[in-house]
C-alpha atoms as one frame of an Amber mdcrd trajectory, in Angstrom:
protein
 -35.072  26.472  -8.648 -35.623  22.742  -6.880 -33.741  20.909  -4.873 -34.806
  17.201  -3.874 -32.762  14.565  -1.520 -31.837  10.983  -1.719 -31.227   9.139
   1.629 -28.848   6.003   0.768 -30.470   3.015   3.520 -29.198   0.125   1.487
 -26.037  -0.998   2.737 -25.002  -4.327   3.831 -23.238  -3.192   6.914 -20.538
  -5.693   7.198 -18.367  -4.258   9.398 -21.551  -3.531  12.042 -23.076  -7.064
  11.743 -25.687  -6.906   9.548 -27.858  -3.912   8.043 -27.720  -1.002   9.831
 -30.312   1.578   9.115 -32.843  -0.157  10.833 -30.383  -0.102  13.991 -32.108
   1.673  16.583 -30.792   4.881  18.173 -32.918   6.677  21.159 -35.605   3.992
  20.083 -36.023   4.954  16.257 -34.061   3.755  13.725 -30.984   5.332  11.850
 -32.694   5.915   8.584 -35.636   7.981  10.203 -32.964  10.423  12.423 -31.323
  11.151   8.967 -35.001  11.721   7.148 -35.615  14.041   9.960 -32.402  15.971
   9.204 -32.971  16.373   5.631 -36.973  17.733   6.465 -35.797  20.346   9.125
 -33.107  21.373   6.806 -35.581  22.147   4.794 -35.819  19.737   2.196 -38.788
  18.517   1.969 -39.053  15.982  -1.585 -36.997  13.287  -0.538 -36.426   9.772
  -2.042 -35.788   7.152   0.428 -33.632   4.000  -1.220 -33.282   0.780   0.758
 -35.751  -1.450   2.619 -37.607   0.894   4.682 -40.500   1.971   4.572 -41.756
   3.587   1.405 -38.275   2.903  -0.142 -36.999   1.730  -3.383 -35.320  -0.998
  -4.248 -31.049  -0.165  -3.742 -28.404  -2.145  -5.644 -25.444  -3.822  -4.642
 -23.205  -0.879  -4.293 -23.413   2.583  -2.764 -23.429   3.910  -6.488 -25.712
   1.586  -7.676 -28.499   3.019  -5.153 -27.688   6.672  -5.859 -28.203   5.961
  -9.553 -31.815   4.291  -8.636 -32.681   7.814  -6.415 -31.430   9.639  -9.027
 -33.654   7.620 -11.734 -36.608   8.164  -9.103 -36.102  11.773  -8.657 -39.009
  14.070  -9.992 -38.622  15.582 -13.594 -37.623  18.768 -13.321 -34.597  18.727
  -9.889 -32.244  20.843 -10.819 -30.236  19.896  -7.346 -29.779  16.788  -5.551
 -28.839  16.378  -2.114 -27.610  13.037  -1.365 -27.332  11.420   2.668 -26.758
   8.405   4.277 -28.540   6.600   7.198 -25.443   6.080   8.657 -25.333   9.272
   9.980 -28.006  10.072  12.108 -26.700  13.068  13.751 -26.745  15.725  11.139
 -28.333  18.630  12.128 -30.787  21.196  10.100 -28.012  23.717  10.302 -26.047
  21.273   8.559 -28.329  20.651   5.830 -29.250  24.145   5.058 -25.636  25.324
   4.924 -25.042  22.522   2.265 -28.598  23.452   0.454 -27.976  27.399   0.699
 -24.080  27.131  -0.832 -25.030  24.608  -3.650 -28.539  26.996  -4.684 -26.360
  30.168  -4.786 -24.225  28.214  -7.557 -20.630  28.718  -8.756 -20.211  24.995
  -7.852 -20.805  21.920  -9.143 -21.226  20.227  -5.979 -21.306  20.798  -1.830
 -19.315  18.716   0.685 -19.318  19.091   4.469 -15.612  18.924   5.819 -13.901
  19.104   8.864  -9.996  19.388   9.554  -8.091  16.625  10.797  -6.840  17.231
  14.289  -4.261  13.927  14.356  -0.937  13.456  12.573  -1.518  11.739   9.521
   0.942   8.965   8.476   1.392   6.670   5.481   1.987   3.132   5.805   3.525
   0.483   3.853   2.888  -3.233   5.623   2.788  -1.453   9.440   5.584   0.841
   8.606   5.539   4.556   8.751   7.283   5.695   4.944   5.658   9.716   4.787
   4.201  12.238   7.252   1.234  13.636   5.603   0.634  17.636   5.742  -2.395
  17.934   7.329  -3.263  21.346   6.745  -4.180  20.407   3.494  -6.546  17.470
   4.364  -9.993  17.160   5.879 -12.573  14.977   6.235 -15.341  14.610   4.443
 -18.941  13.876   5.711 -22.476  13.602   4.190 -24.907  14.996   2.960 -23.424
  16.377  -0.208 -25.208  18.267  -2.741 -24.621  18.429  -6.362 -26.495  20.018
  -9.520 -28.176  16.629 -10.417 -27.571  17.034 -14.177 -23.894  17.066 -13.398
 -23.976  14.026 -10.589 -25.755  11.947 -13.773 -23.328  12.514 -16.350 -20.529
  11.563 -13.293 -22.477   8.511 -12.298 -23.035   7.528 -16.243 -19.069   8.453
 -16.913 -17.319   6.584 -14.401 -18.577   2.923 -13.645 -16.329   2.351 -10.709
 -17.701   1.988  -6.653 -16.565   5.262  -5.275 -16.640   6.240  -1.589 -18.940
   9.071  -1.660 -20.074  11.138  -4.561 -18.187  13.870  -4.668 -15.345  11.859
  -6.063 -16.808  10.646  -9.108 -17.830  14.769  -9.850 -14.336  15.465  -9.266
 -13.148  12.756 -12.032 -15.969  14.582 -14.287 -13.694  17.924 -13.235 -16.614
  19.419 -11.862 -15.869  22.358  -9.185 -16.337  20.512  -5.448 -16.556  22.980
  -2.421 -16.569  22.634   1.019 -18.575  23.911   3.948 -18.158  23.420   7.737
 -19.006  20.287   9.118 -20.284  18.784  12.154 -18.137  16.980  14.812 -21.018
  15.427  16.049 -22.262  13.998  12.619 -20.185  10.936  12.931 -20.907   7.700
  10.539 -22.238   4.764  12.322 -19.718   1.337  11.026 -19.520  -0.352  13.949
 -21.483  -1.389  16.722 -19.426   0.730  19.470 -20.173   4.077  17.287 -23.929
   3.505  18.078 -23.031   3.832  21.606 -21.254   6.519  21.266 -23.790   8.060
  18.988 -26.645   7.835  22.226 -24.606   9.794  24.673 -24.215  12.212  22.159
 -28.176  12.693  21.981 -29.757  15.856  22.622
């Protein structure tokens, strides 16, 4: 058995301003907290894609730079755990929990959830039209493991610019399953959830 990782840093970051992996949290920056993750969750070959240090080259969308990690991944990876420096705050825990249910198999791939503690409503032009049951909903968070044969052929099947990667393996009708997240492994979008990422510092 292997397992590498791919940390996505190549996002244009519209909605923070500008590119933010480089941001810096606690004086490093954003890309480096989520390296650390992925090494103290025990994963230790990891391909970084964006422009940071020893990084390759990403493409315009999300997809576009899992496909390059994927196409830089050593020969041989059986699984694939992808990340993104947006969240910095994963913890090892994290990582091995997604690592440890993908290995034991049964599963094409691994997503951290957590359940939605507001009312959920739909909208149509700022009016309410359904009340969502929430009970069935969660939300999902990186990183996300896969078998990386299977994340390929879902990457290679389905051309459009998904939100995260699970999706696309669900399209492919690959088996998806969930382990606990982290409240504290929020994404960073916009300049106030850095701030709120600091007090939450160890």
């Amino acid at each position: 058995m292997s397992i590498g990782a791919i940390l996505v840093a190549a996002g244009r970051g519209e909605r923070f301003g500008g590119p933010k992996h480089g941001a810096l949290l606690g004086g490093k920056p954003l890309w480096e907290w989520a390296r650390h993750a992925l090494e103290a969750g025990g994963l230790a070959e990891i391909v970084l894609v964006g422009a940071v240090p020893g990084g390759i080259a990403g493409g315009a969308r999300r997809r576009d730079s899992v496909m390059a990690g994927l196409e830089a991944l050593r020969p041989g990876i059986e699984f694939v755990v992808i990340h993104d420096a947006a969240r910095p705050l994963a913890g090892a825990d994290l990582v091995a929990r997604v690592r440890d249910r993908l290995t034991a198999g049964h599963a094409d791939g691994v997503v951290p959830v957590l359940p939605l503690r507001d009312t959920v409503k739909r909208v149509d032009r700022e009016v309410v039209v359904e009340t969502l049951e929430r009970a069935d909903l969660v939300a999902v968070q990186t990183p996300q493991g896969f078998r990386t044969e299977t994340l390929r052929a879902a990457h290679a099947a389905d051309d459009s610019d998904a939100t995260d990667d699970a999706v696309l393996v669900e399209r492919l009708g690959g088996v998806v399953v969930t382990v606990p997240g982290e409240i504290h492994n929020l994404k960073i979008t916009f300049p106030e959830d850095l701030r709120l990422a600091e007090a939450l510092l160890p």
